[in-house]
Backbone as numpy.savetxt, mean C-alpha at the origin, in Angstrom:
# Nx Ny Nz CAx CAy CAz Cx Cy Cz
12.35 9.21 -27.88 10.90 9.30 -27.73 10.46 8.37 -26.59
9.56 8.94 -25.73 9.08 8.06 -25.06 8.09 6.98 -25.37
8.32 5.65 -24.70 7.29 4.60 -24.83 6.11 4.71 -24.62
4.96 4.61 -24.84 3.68 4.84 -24.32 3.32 3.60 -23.58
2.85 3.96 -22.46 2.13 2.92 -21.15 1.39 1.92 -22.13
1.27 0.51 -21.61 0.64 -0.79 -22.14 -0.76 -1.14 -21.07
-1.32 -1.68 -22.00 -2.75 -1.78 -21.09 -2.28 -3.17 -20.37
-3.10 -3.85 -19.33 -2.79 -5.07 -19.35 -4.34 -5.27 -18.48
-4.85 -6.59 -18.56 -6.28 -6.71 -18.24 -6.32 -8.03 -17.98
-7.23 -8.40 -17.00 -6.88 -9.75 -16.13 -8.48 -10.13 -15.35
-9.50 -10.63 -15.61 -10.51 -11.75 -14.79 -10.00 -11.61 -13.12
-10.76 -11.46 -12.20 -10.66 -11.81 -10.72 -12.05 -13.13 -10.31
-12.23 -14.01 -9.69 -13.35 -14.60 -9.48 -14.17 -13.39 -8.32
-14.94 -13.95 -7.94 -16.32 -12.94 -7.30 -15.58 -12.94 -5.83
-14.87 -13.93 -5.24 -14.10 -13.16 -4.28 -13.15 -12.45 -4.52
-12.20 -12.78 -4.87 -11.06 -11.55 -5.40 -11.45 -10.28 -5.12
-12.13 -10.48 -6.34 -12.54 -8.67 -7.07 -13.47 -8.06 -5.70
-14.28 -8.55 -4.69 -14.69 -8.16 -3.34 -13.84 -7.59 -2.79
-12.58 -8.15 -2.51 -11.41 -8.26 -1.43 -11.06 -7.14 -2.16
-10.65 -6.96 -3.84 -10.05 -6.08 -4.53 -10.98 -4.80 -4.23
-12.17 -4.84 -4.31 -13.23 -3.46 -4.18 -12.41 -3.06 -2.83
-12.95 -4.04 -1.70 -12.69 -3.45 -0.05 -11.78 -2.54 0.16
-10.50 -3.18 -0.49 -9.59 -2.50 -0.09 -8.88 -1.42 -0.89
-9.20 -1.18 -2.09 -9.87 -0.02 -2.92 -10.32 1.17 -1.81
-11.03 0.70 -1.51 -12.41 1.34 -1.04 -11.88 1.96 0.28
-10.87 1.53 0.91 -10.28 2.32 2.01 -9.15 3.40 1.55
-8.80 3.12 0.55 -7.94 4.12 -0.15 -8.58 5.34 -0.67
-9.94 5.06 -0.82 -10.74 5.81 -1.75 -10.17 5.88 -3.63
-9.92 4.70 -3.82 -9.61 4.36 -4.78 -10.33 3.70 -5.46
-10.44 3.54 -7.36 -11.19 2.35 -7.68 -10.34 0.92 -7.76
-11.10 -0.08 -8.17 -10.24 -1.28 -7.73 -9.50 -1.39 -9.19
-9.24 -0.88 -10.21 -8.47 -0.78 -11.02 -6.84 -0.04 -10.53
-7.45 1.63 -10.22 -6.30 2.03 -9.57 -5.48 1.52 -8.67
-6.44 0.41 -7.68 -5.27 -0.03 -6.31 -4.65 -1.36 -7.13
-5.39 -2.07 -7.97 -4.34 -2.95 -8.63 -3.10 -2.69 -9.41
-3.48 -1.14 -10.38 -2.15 -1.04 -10.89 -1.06 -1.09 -9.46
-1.37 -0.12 -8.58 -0.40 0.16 -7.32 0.43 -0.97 -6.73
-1.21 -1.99 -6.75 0.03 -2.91 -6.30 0.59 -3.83 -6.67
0.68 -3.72 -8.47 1.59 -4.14 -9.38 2.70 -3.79 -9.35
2.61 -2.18 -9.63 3.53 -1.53 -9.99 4.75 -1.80 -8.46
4.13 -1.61 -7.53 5.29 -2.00 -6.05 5.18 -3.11 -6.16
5.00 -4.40 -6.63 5.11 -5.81 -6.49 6.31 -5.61 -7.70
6.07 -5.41 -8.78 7.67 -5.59 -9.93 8.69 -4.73 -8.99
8.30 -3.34 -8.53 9.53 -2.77 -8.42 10.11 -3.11 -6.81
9.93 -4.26 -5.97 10.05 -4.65 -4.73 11.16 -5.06 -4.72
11.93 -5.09 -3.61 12.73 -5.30 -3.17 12.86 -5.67 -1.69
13.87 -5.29 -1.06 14.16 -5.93 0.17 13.58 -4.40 0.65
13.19 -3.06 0.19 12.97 -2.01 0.48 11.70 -2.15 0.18
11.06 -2.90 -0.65 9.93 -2.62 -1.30 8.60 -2.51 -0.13
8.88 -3.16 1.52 7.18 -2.83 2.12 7.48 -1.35 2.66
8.58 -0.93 2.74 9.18 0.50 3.80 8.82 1.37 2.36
8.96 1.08 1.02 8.23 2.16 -0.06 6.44 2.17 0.08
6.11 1.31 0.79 4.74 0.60 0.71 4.20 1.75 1.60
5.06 1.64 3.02 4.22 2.29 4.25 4.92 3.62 3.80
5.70 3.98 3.09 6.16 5.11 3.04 5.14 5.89 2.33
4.47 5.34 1.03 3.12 5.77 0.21 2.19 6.18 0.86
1.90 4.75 2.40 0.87 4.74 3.00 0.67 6.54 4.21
1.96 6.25 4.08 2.07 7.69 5.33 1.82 8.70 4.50
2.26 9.15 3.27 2.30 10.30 2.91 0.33 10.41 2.59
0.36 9.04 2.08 -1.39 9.67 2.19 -1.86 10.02 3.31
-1.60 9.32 4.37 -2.20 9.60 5.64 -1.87 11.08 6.63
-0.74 11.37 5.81 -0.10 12.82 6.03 0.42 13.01 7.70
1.31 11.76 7.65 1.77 12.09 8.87 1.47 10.88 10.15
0.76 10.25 9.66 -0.28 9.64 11.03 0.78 8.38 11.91
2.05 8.01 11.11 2.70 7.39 11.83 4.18 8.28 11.57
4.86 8.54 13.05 5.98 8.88 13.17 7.21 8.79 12.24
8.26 9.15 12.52 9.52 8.56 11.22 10.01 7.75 12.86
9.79 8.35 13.53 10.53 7.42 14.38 9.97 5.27 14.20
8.25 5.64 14.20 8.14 4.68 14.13 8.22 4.01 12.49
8.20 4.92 11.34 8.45 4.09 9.90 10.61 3.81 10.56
11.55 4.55 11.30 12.71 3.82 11.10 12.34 2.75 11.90
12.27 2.19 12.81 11.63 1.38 13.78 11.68 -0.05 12.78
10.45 0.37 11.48 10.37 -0.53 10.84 11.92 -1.06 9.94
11.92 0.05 9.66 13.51 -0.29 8.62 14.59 -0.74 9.22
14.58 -0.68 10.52 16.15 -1.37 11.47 16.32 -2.64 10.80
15.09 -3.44 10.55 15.06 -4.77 10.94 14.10 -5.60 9.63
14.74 -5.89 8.51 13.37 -6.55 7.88 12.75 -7.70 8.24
13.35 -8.26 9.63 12.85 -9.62 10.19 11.85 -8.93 11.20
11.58 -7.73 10.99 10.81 -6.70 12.57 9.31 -7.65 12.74
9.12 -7.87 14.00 8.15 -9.03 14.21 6.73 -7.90 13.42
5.60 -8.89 12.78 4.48 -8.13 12.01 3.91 -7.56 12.80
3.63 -7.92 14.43 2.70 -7.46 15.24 2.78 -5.66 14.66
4.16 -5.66 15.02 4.71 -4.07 14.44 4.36 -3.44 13.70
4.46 -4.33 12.72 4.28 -4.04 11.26 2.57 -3.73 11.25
2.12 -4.34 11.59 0.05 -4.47 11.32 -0.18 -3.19 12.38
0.44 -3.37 13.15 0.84 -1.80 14.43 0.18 -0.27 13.28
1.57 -0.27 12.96 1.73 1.11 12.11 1.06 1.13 11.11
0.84 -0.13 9.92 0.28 0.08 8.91 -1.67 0.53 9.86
-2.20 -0.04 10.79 -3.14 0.16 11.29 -3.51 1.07 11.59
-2.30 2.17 12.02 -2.71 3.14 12.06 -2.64 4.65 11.08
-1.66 4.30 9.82 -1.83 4.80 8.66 -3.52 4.64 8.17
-3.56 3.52 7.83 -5.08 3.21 7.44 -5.96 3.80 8.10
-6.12 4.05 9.37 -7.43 4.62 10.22 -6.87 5.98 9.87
-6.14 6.85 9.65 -5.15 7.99 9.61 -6.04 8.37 7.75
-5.87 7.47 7.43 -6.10 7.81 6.04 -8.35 7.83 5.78
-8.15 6.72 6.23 -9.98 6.61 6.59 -10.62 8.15 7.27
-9.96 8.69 8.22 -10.70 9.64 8.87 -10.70 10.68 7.86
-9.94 10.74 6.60 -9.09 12.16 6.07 -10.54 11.85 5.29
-10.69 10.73 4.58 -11.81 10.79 3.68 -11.68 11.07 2.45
């Protein structure tokens, strides 16, 4: 038999939960949903765990950054962030325009 999902519930102070709305809010998500998300990829992380991150991020964005540029990222987990804020930047605007 399967286990049934556990609630779990947690206080943010009045910035947090801002920062938590914002960025919600570019997902078009509520700030409940983007916290489970980024629970659920914070336990299941690994040394793979930001390349599952932008990998999520692309499929929402449906495309908006290359595979050339998600391998780019994966050569190297020391890959300088400029890179990194690069691609995720443009997933995000990729995903913003879709609406």
């Amino acid at each position: 038999m399967k286990e049934q999902p556990k609630t779990v519930g947690f206080q943010l102070d009045p910035g947090h939960h801002r920062r938590l709305e914002e960025r919600a809010q570019r997902y078009q998500m509520s700030p409940g949903q983007y916290a489970r998300e980024i629970i659920i990829r914070a336990l299941d992380s690994n040394e793979e765990g930001i390349f599952e991150a932008l990998n999520w991020l692309a499929e929402k964005a449906n495309g908006a950054a290359t595979a050339e540029d998600i391998s780019k990222l994966r050569s190297n987990v020391s890959t300088d962030m400029k890179e990194i804020a690069r691609v995720l930047g443009l997933l995000v605007q990729e995903v913003k325009k879709r609406g």
